[in-house]
C-alpha positions as CSV (number, residue, x, y, z in Angstrom):
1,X,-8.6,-20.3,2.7
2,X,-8.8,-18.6,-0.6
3,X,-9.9,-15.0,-0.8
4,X,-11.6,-14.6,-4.3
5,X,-11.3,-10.7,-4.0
6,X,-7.9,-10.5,-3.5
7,X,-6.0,-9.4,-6.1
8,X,-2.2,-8.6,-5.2
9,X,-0.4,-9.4,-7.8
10,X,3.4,-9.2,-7.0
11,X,5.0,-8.4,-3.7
12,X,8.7,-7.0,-3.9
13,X,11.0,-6.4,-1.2
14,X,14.1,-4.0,-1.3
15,X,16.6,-3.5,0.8
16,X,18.4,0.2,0.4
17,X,21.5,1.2,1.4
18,X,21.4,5.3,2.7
19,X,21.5,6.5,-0.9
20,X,22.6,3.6,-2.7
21,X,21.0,1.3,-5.3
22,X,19.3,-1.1,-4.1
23,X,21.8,-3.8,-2.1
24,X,18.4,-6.5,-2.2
25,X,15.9,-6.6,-5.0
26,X,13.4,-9.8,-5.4
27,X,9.5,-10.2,-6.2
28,X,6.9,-12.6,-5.8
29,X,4.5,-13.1,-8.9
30,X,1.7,-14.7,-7.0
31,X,-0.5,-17.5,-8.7
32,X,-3.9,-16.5,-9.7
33,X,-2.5,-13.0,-8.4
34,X,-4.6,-14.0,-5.3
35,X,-2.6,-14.4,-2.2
36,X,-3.6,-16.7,0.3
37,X,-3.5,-16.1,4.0
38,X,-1.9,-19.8,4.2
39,X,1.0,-18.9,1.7
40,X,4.0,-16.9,3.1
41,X,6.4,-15.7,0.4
42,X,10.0,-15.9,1.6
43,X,13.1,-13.7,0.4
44,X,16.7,-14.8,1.6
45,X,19.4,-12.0,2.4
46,X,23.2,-13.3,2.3
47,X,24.7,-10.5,3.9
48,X,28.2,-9.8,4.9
49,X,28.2,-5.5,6.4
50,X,27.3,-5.7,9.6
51,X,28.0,-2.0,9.5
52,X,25.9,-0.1,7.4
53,X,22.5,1.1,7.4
54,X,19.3,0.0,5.3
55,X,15.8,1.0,4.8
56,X,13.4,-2.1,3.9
57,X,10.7,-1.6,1.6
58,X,7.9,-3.9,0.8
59,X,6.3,-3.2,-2.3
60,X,2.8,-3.7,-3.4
61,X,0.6,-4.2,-6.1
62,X,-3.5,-4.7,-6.2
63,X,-6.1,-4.3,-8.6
64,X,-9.2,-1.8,-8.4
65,X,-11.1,-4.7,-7.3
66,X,-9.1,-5.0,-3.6
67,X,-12.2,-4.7,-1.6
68,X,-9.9,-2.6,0.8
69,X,-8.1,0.6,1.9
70,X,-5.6,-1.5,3.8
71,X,-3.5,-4.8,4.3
72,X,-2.1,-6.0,7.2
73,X,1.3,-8.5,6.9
74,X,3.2,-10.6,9.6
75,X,7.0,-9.9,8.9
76,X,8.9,-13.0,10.2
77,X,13.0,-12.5,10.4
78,X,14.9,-15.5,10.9
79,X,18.7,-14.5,11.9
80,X,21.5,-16.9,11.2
81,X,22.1,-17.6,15.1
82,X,18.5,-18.9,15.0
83,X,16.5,-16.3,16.5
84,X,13.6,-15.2,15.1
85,X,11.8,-11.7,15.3
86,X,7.8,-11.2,13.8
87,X,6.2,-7.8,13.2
88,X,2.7,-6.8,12.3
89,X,2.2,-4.6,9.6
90,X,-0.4,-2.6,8.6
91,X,-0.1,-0.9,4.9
92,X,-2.2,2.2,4.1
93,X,-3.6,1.4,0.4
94,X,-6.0,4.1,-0.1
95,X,-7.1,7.2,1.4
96,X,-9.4,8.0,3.9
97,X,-11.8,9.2,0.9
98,X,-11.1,6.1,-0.9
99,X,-8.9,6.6,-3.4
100,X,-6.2,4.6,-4.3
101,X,-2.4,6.2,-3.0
102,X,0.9,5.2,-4.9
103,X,1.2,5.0,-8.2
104,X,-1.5,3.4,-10.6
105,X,-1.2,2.4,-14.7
106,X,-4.9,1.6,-16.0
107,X,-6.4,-0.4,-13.1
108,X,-3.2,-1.7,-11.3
109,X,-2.0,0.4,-8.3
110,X,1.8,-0.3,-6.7
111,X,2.7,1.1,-3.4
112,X,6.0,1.5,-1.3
113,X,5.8,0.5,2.3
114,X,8.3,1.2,4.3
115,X,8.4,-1.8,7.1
116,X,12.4,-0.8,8.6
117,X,14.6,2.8,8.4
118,X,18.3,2.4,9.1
119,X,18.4,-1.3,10.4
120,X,21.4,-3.0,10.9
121,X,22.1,-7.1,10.0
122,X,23.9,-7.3,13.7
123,X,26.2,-10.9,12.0
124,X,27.1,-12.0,9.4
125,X,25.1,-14.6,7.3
126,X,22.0,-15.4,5.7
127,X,18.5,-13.9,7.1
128,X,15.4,-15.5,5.7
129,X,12.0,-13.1,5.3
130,X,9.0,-14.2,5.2
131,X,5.8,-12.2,5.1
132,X,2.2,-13.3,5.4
133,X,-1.1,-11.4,4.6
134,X,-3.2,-11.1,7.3
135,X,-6.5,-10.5,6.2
């Protein structure tokens, strides 16, 4: 199902080390910078340190025209051993007034969410992300 007002156009995920660069960086240009509820974008993580601690970030960008002051995303975690974990996320995009929070340049608005503080990848390997709206 397409939703004609939706207009998020890239999602990036970071992965932060405690006051590091970021370890992960990737984004998601999405076509028609409309993103379907059908369409999960996915983001691999080859990770090694099973030691340290991250913060994950999910960052967003809409246009004026997001009919909105939220969006909800599933967050899907597939470990290397096969296990799976799925959270529900809601992200706060404007106030309860109505205007728009994070940062904005002419009618474009980007916004840091933070989805995990101080996780830890428990093995070694590659963990696959993949996140949904749910809208």
């Amino acid at each position: 199902m397409k939703k004609n007002s939706f207009f998020l156009m890239v999602m990036l995920m970071f992965l932060w080390a405690c006051n590091a660069p970021p370890f992960f960086q990737e984004h998601h240009e999405l076509e028609d910078h409309q993103w379907r509820s059908s369409e999960k974008q996915s983001f691999v993580v080859n990770m090694k340190d099973t030691v340290s601690q991250f913060d994950f970030y999910i960052d967003l960008r809409h246009g004026e025209g997001y009919p909105y002051s939220n969006l909800f995303l599933f967050v899907e975690l597939d470990f290397p051993n096969g296990k799976k974990a799925v959270d529900t996320l809601e992200c706060y995009l404007a106030d309860p007034m109505g205007n728009w929070l994070g940062t904005g340049l002419g009618d474009l608005h980007d916004n840091r969410i933070l989805y995990k503080r101080k996780a830890i990848f428990p093995i070694p390997g590659a963990y696959k992300f993949q996140i949904q709206q749910a809208m």
